[in-house]
N, C-alpha and C positions, 0 to 999 in steps of 0.2 A: 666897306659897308656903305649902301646907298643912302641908308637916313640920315648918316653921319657925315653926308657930303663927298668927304674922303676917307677918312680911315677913323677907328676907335685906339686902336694902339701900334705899338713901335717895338719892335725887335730890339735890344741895348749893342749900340754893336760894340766890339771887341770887349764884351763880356767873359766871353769861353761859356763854356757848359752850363745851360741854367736847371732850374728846378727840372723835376721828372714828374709825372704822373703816365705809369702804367705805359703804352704805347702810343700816348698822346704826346703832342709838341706843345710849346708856349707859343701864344700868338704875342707874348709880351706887353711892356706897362700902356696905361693910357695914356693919350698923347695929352699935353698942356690944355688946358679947360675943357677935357671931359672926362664926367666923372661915370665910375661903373660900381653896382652894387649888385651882388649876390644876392636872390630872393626866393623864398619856399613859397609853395602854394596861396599861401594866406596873405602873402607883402610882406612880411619880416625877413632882416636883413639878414643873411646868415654868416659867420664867420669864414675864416679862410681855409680851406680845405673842404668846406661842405658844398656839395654838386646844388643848382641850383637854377633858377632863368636871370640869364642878363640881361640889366636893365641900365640905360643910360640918358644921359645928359648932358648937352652941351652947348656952346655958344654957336655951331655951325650944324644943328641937327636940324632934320626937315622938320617941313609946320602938320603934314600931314598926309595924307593919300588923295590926291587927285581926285574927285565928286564922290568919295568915300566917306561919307562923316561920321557912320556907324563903324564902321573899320576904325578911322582916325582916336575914335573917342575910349574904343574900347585899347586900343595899343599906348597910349599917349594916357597919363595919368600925374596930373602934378606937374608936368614936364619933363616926367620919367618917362621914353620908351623902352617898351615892355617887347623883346627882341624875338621870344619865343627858341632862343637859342639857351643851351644847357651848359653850364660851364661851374666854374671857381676856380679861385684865388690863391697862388701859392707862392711864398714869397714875396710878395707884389707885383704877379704877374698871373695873365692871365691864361686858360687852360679852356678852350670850343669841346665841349665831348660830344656834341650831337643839338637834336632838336629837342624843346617840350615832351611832345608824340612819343621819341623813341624811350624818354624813361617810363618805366616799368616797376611796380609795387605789386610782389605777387609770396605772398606768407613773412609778410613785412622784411621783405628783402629789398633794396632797389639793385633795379636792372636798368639795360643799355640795350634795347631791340636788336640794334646793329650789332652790335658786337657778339650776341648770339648768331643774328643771318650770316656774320661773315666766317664764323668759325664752322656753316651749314653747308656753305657754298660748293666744298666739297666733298660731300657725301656723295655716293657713288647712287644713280637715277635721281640726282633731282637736277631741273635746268640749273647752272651754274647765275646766281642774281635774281633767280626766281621764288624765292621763300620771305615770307612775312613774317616776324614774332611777335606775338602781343598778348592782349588778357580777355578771359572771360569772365564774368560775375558768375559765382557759385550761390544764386539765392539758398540752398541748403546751408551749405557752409557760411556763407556770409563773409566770403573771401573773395578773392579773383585768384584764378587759376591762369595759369600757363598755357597757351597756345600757339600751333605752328599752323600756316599754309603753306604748301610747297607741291610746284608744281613738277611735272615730273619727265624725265627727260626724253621717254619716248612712252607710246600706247600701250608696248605690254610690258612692262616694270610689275615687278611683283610689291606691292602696294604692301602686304605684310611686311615682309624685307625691309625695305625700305622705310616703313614705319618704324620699325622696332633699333634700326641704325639711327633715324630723327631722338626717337627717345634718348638713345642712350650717350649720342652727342651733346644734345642739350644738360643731361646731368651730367656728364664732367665739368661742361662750360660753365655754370653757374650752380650746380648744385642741387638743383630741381628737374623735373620730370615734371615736360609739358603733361597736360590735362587731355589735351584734345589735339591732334595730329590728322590733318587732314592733306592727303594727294589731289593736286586738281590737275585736268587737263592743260597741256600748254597755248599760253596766251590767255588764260583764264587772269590773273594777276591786271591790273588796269597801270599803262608807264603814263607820266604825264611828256606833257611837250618836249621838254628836257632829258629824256630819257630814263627818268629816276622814276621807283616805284610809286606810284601815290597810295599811299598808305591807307589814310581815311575811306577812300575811294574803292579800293578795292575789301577794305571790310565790311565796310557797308551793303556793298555786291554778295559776300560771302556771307554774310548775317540772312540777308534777304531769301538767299537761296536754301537758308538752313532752314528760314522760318517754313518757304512753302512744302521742303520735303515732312516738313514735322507733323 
């Protein structure tokens, strides 16, 4: 990890088999003077097993972002940085399950974005990496609902079909039925430089587009 100089933790070796969570691995304990805390929404420290953003400290962590000060001041708190990565604690080790972005609060459930798109990936017309999962505000309900993008693997894909396979993959996956299921064209989805979807990026694209067909 780069704020951290070198690394935040350390595999135990000739341990044998450590903790489990689900089909996640341990990234293992922190290394000697740094320390890592589990935190919900608000900054309270959450116990061990509860999913949460990593937050750390230590004698070799960066001072801040390069002519970034607004960046700096919001990540760095106390001398906590504030990692935006999603994990907890099991055993005394620790457990990466994604970013902030990818959890999801949708009929006070949490979800895992990804672990939805990846169990999507193979639905029969849609591009294999090209679906987004996230939420929408139900100002009626005064919820967030479920929602899918996914684009679709060639032009004439029967959009019903294919919808109705999106639905009913996601409700075994986690138990809900998306809200809103939308097909787009390919290349519609925005990658960043790195090849990975950019999330934000293309919601934002996709909100835009709903607004002016509305």
């Amino acid at each position: 990890m780069a704020e951290n100089v070198f690394a935040v933790t350390q595999t135990k070796f000739d341990s044998g088999p450590g903790p489990e969570y689900g089909p996640y691995l341990s990234s293992g304990i922190p290394l000697p003077n740094v320390e890592v805390q589990i935190r919900d929404g608000y900054g309270t420290v959450l116990p061990p097993g509860e999913l949460g953003e990593i937050c750390l400290r230590s004698d070799c962590m960066f001072e801040g972002y390069y002519q970034q000060p607004e960046l700096s001041a919001e990540r760095i708190e106390l001398g906590w940085y504030h990692t935006r990565d999603l994990g907890l604690f099991i055993d005394g080790e620790i457990f990466v399950i994604g970013r902030v972005d990818d959890l999801l609060i949708v009929n006070g459930k949490n979800m895992i974005a990804h672990e939805i798109e990846d169990a999507l990936n193979d639905v029969a017309s849609i591009a294999p990496g090209r679906v987004l999962v996230g939420s929408l505000y139900d100002e009626a309900a005064g919820l967030n609902r479920l929602a899918v993008l996914a684009e679709g693997s060639a032009e004439d894909v029967d959009v019903n079909e294919v919808t109705v396979s999106i639905r009913d993959r996601v409700l075994s996956v986690c138990g809900v039925a998306p809200a809103k299921v939308e097909i787009l064209p390919r290349g519609y989805l925005i990658k960043s430089s790195s090849g990975k979807l950019a999330r934000a990026k293309s919601w934002e694209k996709w909100e835009a587009r709903a607004e002016r067909q509305a």
